[in-house]
N, C-alpha and C positions, 0 to 999 in steps of 0.2 A: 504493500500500500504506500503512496506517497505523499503527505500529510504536506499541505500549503497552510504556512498563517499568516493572517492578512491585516496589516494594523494600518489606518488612517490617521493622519499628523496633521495639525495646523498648528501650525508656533508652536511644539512641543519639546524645546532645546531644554528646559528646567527637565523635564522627566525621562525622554526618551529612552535617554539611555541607560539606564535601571529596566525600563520596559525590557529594551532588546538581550541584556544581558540576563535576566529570568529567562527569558525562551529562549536563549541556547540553551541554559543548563537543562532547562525541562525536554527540550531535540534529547540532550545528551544522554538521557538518560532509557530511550527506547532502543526497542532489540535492534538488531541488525538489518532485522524481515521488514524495517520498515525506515523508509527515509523520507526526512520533513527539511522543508525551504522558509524563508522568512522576505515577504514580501511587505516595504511600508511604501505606502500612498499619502504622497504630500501632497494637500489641495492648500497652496492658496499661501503656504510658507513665508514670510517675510523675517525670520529670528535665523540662528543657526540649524534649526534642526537637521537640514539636507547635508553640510558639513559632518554632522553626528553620525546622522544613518551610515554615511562613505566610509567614516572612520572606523565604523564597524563591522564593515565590508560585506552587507546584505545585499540583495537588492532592492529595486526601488522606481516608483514611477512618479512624476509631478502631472497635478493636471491644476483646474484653477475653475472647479465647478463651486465649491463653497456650497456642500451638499451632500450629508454626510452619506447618504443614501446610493446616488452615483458614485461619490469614492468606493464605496465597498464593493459596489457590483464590479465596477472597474478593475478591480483589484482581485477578487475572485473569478471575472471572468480571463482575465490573465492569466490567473496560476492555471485554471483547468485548459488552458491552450497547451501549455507546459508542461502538462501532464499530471497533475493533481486530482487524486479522488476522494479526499477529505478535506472537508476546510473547516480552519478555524478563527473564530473572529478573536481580537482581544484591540485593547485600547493605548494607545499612545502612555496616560496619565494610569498607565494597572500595568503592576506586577503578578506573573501568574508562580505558583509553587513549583518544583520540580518535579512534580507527579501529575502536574496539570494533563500533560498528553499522554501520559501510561494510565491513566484513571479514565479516558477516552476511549482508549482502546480495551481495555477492558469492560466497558461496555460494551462493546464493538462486540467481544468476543462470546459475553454474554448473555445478549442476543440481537435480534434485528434491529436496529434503531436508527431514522433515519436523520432524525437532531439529537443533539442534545442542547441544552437550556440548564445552562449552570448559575452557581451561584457569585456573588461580590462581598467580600468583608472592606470593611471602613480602614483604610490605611492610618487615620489618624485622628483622634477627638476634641483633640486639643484645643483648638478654635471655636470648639460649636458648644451647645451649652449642655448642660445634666439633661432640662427636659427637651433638647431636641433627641439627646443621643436616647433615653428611654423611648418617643417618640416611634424612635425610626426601628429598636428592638422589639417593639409592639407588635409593630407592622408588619416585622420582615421574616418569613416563614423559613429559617434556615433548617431542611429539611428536606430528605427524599421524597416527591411529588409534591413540589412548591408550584408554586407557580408564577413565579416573577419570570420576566426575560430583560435582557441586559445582551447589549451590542459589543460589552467590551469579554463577555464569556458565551460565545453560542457556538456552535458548530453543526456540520452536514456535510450528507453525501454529495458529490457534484451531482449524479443521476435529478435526485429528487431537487436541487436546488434550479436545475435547468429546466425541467418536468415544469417549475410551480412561475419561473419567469422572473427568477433574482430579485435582487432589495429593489423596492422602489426606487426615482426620484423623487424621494424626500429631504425634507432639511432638519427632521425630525420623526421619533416613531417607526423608523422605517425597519429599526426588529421587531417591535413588535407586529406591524404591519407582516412581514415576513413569517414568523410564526403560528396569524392566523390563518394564514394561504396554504402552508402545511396541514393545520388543524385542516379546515378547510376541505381539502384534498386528502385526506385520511391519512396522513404519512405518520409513522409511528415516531412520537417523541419521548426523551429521554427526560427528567426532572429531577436533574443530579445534585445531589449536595456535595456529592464527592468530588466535582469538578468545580473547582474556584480559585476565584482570583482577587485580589486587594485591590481596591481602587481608590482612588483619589478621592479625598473630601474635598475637593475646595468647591469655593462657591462662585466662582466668578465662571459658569458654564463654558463650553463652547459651542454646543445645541442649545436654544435660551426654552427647550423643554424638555433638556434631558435631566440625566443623572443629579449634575450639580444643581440644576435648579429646582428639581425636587428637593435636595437637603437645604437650599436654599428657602423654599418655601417654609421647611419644617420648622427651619430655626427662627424662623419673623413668625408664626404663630406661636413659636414658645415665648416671645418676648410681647406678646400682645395682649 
């Protein structure tokens, strides 16, 4: 099997490279039967990030859609040219575990599964307050058959992911949008707690209705 990850960058020079350097260790640590590539897609870069990615000697495409939706598709339809029949998403501003892609495959192994839909831990609390961080532990189902989905841990077959007609052009939602087109199309998905990855608390979003701006929300009603 030949395992593509596929991370989308805008001004990501603060984090990137913690990102990139998680996913080799997590490549590194799969069997031999199987070999995985690291593709990042700059949309739109004005910081050092594109300097970053070189130095780390991955590959890498630039495009300037400002879209996080067409970055992704872009980028995943790239690798499956290439020859990819796994893909997985992860985020610029996330670190994934080094068990991140052997926790993948062993679902893989353990039975049909044509996503999976993993989980996000809080890289850091330190800035947010008691009642946002209770807030968001209320909410947050960490647990086998959850049901959150998160752009910066998802992954899929190419088959099914070409089948259902790739992420939207969105500039937002466009995993979840993607997940319910599998749902949708009956494809069997995965609701792993076992497959996770750290992400960024900050709040200063770069989707102004993603990740950040939900914590962002959380912490202005704790203070309300």
């Amino acid at each position: 099997m030949k395992i593509s990850i596929i991370i989308p960058a805008h001004n990501e020079a603060e984090a990137i490279a913690q990102c990139l350097a998680s996913v080799q260790i997590a490549i590194d640590q799969l069997p031999s039967t199987f070999t995985a590539s690291v593709l990042v897609v700059l949309d739109s870069c004005t910081d050092d990030t594109l300097r970053i990615v070189q130095a780390a000697g991955v590959d890498y495409l630039c495009c300037y859609y400002q879209c996080v939706g067409q970055v992704r598709d872009m980028g995943i339809r790239y690798a499956i040219a290439n020859g990819a029949t796994w893909l997985a998403c992860t985020d610029a501003d996330s670190t994934v575990p080094m068990d991140w892609l052997v926790q993948q495959m062993e679902h893989l192994d353990q039975q049909k599964t044509d996503m999976i839909c993993g989980v996000v831990s809080i890289d850091n609390w330190g800035h947010l307050s008691s009642q946002t961080q209770q807030a968001y532990i209320t909410h947050y189902q960490d647990k086998m058959g959850h049901r959150h989905v998160h752009g910066a841990n998802l992954s899929f077959s190419k088959e099914a992911y070409l089948a259902i007609g790739g992420f939207a052009a969105l500039a937002c939602h466009e995993d979840v949008d993607l997940v319910n087109r599998f749902e949708a199309q009956c494809y069997t998905i995965t609701w792993s707690n076992r497959v996770r990855v750290s992400t960024s608390s900050r709040l200063q979003a770069r989707a102004k209705e993603g990740f950040g701006a939900f914590l962002a929300n959380l912490e202005k009603v704790s203070w309300s």
